[in-house]
LOGUDREN-879265 format. One record per residue (C-alpha): x, y, z. Coordinates in steps of 0.5 Angstrom, whole numbers, padded with zeros to 4 digits, always signed. Layout:
# LOGUDREN-879265
XYZ;...
This chain:
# LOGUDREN-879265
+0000+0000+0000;+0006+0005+0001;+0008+0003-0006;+0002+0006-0009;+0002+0012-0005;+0009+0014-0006;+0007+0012-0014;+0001+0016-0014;+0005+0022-0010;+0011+0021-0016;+0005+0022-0022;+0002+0028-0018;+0009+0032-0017;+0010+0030-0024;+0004+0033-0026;+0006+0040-0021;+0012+0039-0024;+0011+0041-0031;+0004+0044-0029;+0009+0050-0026;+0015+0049-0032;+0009+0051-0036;+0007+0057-0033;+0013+0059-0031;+0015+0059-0039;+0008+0063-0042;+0010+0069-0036;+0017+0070-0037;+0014+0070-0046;+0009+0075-0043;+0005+0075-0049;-0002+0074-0048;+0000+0071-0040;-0006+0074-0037;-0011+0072-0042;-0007+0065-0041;-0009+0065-0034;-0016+0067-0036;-0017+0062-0040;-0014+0056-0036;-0018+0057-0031;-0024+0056-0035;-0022+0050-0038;-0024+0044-0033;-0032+0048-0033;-0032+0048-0040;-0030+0039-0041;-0035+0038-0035;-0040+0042-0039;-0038+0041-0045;-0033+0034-0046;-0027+0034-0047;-0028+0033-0054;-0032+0040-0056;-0027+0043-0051;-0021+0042-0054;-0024+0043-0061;-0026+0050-0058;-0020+0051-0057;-0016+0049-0062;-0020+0054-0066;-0019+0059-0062;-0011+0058-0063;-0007+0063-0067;+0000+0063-0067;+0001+0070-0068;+0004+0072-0061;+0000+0079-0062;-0007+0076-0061;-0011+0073-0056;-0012+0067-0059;-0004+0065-0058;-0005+0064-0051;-0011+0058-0053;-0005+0055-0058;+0000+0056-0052;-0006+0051-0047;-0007+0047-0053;+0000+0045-0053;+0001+0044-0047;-0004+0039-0046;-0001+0036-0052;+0006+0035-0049;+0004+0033-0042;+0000+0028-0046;+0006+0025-0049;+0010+0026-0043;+0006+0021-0039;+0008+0014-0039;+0001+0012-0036;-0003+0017-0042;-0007+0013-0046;-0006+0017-0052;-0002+0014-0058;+0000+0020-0063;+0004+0014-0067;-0002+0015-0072;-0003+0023-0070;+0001+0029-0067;-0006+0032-0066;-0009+0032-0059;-0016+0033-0061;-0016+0027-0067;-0013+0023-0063;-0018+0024-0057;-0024+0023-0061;-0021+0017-0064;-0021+0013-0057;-0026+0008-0054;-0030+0011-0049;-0026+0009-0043;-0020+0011-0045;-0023+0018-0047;-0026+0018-0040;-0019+0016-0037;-0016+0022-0042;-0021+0026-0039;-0020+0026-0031;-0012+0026-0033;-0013+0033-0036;-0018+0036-0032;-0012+0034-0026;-0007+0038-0031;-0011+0044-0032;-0012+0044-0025;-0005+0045-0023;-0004+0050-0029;-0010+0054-0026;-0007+0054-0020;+0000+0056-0022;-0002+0061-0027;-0007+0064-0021;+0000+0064-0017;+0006+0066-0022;+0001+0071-0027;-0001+0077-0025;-0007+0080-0027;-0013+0078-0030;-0014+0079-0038;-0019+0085-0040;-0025+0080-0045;
């Protein structure tokens, strides 16, 4: 049983870990990291509400990679996802057919999206709770 806890305790501080890298990356870019913040936090209501599919759906079109637009900060969440979801060893994801998140996502059975749903939620919130912590500010929408 001390195994298991010490497990889940590594795969949570992996999750901190990267959640806090990531944030820490998009306030030293400082662009579009208050709208970051914004949108972070909105994400978990919006897969509750919505699913996890039509979410990252939203906000793959939502992204722009140009830097002056807000929609950079929704390209900056999506590919955060993305690389936390080929970084973990236990994600059900496979990108060996597809680099796209959301292709993948609504190509899995339903317990596997179920899975990558709760594992997102769990990552998104560390990154709110970061983006609150290293952002300052709130985005002007």
């Amino acid at each position: 049983m001390n195994q298991e806890i010490t497990v889940v305790k590594g795969i949570e501080q992996g999750r901190a870990a990267y959640a806090y890298l990531c944030v820490k990356k998009t306030n030293k870019e400082g662009s579009q990291k208050k709208e970051y913040k914004s949108y972070v936090k909105k994400i978990p209501m919006m897969i509750k509400a919505n699913g996890l599919g039509a979410t990252l759906a939203f906000v793959k079109a939502k992204s722009s990679k140009d830097k002056a637009k807000k929609g950079y900060a929704y390209k900056l969440i999506y590919d955060h996802l993305t690389e936390w979801l080929k970084l973990d060893k236990k994600c059900l994801v496979d990108f060996s057919n597809s680099g796209d998140l959301l292709e993948c996502v609504v190509n899995m059975n339903s317990s596997e999206y179920r899975a990558v749903t709760k594992e997102i939620l769990v990552f998104t919130s560390w990154l709110s709770r970061f983006a609150e912590g290293l952002i300052e500010g709130e985005a002007n929408e």
